[in-house]
Z-matrix of the N, CA and C atoms (Angstrom, degrees):
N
C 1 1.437
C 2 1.525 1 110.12
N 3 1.199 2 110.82 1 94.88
C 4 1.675 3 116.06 2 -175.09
C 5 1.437 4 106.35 3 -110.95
N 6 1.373 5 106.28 4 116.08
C 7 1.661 6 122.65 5 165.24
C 8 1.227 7 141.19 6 -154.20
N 9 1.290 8 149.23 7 -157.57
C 10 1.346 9 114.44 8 -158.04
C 11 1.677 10 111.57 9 107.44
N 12 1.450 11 95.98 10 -179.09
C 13 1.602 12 122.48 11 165.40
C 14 1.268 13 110.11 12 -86.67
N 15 1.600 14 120.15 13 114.20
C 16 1.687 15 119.07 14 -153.83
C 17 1.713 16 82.38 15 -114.43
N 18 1.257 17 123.39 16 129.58
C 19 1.567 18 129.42 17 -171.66
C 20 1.763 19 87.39 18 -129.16
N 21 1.763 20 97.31 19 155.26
C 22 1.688 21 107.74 20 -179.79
C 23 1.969 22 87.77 21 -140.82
N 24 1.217 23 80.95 22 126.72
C 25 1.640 24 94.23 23 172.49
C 26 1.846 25 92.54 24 -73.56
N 27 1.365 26 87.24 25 148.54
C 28 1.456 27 91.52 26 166.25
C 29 1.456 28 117.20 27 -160.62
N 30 1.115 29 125.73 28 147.11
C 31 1.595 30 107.48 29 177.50
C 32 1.499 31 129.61 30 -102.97
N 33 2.056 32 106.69 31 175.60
C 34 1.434 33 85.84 32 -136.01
C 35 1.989 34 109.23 33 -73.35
N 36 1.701 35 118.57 34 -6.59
C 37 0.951 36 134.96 35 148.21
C 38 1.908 37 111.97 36 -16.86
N 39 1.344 38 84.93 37 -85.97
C 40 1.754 39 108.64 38 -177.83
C 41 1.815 40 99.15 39 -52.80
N 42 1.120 41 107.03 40 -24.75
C 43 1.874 42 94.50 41 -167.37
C 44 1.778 43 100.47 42 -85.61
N 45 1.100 44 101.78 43 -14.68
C 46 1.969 45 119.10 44 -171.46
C 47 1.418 46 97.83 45 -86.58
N 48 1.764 47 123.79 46 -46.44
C 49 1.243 48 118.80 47 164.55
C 50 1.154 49 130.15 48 -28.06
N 51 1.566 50 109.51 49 -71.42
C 52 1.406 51 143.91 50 -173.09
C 53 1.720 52 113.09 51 -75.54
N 54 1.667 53 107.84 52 -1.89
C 55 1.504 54 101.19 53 -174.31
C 56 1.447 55 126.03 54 36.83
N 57 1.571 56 82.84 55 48.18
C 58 1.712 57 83.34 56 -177.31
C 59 1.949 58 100.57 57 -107.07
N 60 1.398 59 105.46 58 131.59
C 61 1.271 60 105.38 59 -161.01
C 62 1.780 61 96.96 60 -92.90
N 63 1.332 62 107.18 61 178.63
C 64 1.384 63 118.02 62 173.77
C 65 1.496 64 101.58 63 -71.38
N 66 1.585 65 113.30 64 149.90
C 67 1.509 66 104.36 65 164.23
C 68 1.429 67 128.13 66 -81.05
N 69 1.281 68 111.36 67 5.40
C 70 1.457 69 127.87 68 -179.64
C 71 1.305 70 115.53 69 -165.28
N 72 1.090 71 131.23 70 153.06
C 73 1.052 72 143.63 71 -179.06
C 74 1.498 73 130.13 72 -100.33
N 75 1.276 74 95.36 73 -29.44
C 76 1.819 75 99.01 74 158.09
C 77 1.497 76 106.70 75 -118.07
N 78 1.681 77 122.22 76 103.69
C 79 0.995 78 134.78 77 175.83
C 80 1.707 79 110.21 78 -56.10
N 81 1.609 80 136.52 79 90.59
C 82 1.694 81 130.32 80 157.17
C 83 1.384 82 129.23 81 -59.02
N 84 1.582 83 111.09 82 -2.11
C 85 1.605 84 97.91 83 -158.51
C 86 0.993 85 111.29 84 -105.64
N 87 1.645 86 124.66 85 152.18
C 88 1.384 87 111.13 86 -136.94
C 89 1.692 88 83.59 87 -96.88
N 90 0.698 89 155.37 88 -27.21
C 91 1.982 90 129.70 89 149.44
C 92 1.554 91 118.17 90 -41.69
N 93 1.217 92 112.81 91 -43.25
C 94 1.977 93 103.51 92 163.66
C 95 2.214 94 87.38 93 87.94
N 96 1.817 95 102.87 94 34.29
C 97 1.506 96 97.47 95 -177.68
C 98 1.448 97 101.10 96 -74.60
N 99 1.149 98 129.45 97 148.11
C 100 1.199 99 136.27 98 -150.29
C 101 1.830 100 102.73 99 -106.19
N 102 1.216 101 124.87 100 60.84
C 103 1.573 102 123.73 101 -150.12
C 104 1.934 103 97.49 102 -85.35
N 105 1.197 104 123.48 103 133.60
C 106 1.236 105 144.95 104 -177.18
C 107 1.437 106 103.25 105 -95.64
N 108 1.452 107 127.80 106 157.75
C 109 1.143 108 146.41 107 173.66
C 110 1.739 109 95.87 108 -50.70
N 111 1.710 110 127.77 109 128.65
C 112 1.296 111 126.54 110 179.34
C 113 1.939 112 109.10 111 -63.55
N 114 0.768 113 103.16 112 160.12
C 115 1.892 114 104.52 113 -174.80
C 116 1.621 115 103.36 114 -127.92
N 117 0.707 116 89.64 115 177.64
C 118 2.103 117 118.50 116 176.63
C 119 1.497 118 115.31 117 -177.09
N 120 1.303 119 114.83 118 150.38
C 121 1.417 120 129.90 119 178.42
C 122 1.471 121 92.74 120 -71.25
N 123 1.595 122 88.44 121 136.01
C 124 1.223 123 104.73 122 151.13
C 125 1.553 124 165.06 123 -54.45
N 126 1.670 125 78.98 124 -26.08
C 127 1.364 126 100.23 125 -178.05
C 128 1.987 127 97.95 126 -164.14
N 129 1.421 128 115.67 127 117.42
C 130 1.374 129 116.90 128 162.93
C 131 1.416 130 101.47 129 137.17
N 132 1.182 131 118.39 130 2.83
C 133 1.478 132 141.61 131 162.45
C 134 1.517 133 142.28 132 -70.65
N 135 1.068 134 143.96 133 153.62
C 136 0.967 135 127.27 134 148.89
C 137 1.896 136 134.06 135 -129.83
N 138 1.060 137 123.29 136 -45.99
C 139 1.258 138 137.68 137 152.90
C 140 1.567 139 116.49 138 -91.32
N 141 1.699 140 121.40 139 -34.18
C 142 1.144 141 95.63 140 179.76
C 143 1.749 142 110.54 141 120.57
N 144 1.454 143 86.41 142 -72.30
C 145 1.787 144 100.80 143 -178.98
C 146 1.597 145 116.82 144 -67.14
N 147 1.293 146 131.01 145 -25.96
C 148 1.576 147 128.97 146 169.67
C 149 1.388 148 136.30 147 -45.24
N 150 0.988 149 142.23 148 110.04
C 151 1.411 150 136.92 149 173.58
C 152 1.346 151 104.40 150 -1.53
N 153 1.600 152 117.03 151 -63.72
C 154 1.524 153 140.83 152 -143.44
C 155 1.860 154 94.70 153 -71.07
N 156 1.857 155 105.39 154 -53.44
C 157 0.918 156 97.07 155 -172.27
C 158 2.099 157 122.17 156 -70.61
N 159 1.643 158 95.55 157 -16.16
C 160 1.403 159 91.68 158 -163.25
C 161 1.646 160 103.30 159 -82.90
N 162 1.303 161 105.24 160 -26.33
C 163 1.590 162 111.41 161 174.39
C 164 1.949 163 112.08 162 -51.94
N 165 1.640 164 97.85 163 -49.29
C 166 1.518 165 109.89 164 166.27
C 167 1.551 166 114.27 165 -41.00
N 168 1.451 167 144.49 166 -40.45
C 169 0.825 168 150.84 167 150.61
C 170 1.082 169 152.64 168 -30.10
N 171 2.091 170 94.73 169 -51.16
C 172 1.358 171 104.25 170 -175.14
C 173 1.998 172 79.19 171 -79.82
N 174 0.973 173 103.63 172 -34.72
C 175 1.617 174 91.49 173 -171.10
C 176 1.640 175 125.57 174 -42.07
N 177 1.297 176 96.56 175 -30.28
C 178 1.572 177 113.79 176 -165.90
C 179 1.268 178 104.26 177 -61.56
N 180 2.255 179 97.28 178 -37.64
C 181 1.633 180 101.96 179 -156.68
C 182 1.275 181 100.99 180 -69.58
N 183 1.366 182 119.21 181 -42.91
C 184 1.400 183 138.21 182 -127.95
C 185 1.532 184 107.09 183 -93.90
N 186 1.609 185 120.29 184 -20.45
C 187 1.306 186 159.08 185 174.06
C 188 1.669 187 95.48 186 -42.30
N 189 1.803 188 113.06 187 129.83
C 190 1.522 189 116.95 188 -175.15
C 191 1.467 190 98.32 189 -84.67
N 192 0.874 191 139.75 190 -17.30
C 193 1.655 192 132.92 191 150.77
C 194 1.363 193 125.22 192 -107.60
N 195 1.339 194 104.42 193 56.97
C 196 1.745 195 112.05 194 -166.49
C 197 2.050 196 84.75 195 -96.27
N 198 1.506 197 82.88 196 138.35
C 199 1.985 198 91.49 197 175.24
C 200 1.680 199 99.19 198 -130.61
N 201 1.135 200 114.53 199 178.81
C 202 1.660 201 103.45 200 -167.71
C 203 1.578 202 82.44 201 -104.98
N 204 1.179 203 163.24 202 38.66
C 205 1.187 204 128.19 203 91.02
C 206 1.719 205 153.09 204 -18.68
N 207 1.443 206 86.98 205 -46.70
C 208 1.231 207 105.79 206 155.60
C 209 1.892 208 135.40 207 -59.09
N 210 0.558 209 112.42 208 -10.61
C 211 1.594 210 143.71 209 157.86
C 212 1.449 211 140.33 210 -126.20
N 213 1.203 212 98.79 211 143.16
C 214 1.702 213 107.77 212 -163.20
C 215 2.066 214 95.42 213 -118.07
N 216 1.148 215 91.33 214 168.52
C 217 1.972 216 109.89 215 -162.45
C 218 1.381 217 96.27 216 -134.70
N 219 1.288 218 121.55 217 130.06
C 220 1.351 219 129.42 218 -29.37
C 221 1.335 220 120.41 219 -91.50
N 222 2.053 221 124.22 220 162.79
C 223 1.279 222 127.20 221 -135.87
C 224 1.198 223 106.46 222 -156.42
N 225 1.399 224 137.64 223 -158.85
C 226 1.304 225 119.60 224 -172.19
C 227 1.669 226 106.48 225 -138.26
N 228 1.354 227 98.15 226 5.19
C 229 1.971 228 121.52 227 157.51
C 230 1.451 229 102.02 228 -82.95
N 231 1.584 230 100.35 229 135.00
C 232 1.705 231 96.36 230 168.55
C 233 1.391 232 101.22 231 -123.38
N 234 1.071 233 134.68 232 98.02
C 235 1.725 234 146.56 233 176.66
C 236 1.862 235 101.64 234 -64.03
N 237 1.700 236 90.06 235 127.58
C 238 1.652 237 98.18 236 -165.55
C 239 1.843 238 92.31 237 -114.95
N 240 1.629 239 122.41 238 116.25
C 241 1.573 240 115.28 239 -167.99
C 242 1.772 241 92.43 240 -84.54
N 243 1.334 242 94.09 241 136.62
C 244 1.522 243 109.20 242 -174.10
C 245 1.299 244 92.04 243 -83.25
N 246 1.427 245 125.21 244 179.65
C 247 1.885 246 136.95 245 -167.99
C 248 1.400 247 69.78 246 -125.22
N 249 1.569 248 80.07 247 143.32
C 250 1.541 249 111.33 248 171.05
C 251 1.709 250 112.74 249 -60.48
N 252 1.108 251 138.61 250 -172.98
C 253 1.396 252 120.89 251 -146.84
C 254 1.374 253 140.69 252 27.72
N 255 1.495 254 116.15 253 -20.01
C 256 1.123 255 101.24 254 -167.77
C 257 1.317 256 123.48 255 61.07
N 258 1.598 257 114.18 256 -178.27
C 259 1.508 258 115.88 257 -139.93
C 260 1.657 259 117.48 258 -65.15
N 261 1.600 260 110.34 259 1.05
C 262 1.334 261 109.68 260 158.16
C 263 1.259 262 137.69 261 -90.26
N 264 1.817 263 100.82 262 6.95
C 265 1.640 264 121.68 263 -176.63
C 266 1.845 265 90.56 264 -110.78
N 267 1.226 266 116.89 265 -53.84
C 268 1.872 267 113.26 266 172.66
C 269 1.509 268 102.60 267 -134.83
N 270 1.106 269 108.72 268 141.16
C 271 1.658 270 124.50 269 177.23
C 272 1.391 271 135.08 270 -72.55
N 273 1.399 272 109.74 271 34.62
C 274 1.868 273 118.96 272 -122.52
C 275 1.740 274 85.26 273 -133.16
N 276 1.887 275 100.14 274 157.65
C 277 1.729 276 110.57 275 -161.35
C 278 1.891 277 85.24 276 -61.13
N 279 1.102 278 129.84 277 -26.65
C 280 1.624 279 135.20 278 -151.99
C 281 1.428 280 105.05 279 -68.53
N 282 1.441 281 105.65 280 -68.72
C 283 1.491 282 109.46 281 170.67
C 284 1.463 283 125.25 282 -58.24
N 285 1.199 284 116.45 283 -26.41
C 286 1.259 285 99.76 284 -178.55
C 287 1.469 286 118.19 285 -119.18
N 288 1.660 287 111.41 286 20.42
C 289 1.554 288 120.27 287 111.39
C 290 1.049 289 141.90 288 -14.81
N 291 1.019 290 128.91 289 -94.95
C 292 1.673 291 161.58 290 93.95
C 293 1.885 292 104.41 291 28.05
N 294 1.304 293 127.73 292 -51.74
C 295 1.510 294 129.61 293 136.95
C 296 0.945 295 118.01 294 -9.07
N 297 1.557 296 89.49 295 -85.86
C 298 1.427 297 112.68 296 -138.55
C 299 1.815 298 87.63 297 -77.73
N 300 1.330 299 144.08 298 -37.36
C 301 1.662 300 138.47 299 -161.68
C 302 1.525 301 86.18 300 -86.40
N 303 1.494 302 139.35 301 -12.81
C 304 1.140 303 120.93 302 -168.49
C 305 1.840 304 106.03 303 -90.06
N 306 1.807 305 115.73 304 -20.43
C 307 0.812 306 140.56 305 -163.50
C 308 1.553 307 94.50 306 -83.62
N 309 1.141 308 122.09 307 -39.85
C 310 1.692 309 115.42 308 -171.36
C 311 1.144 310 138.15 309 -87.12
C-alpha cells in the first residue's frame, strides 16, 4: 500500500532536459529540498493518482530520450533536483538518490 507524496530524485542535467523549473526561487526550508514543478505523463495515464499511473511517469522522466513534451504541469510526481556532486556537495535523501541509480 504505497501513498503519500511520491518524489523522484533527478539530476540537475535531467531537470534542464525536462525544463523543469524550480518551484521557487528563494528556497526557506530549513533542508534547502530542492522541489521542481510536480509532473505527469503525458500520455498513458489517466487520473494521475494510481500506482500504475504514477510509475508511468517516473518512466516518462527517467526515459533516455525523455523531452518535456512528454510531460504535462501540474502532476502527482514531485521531481526533487539533486546538487551537483552529490552527497559530497549536500548530504541529503536527493543526492544520494541520484548516487545511489548512478551507482547501478
Amino acid at each position: 500500500y504505497g501513498r503519500g507524496l511520491i518524489c523522484l530524485t533527478l539530476t540537475q542535467d535531467r531537470c534542464r532536459q525536462l525544463n523543469l523549473p524550480l518551484m521557487v526561487n528563494q528556497n526557506r526550508s530549513s533542508h534547502g529540498t530542492a522541489f521542481t514543478l510536480s509532473i505527469e505523463a503525458a500520455t498513458g495515464v489517466t487520473t494521475g493518482i494510481s500506482a500504475a499511473d504514477r510509475a508511468r511517469t517516473i518512466q516518462a522522466a527517467v526515459a533516455h530520450d525523455a523531452r518535456p513534451d512528454h510531460l504535462v504541469q501540474p502532476g502527482h510526481i514531485f521531481p526533487l533536483m539533486a546538487q551537483a556532486g552529490g552527497v559530497l556537495t549536500r548530504a541529503g535523501h536527493t543526492e544520494a538518490g541520484c548516487d545511489l541509480a548512478a551507482l547501478a
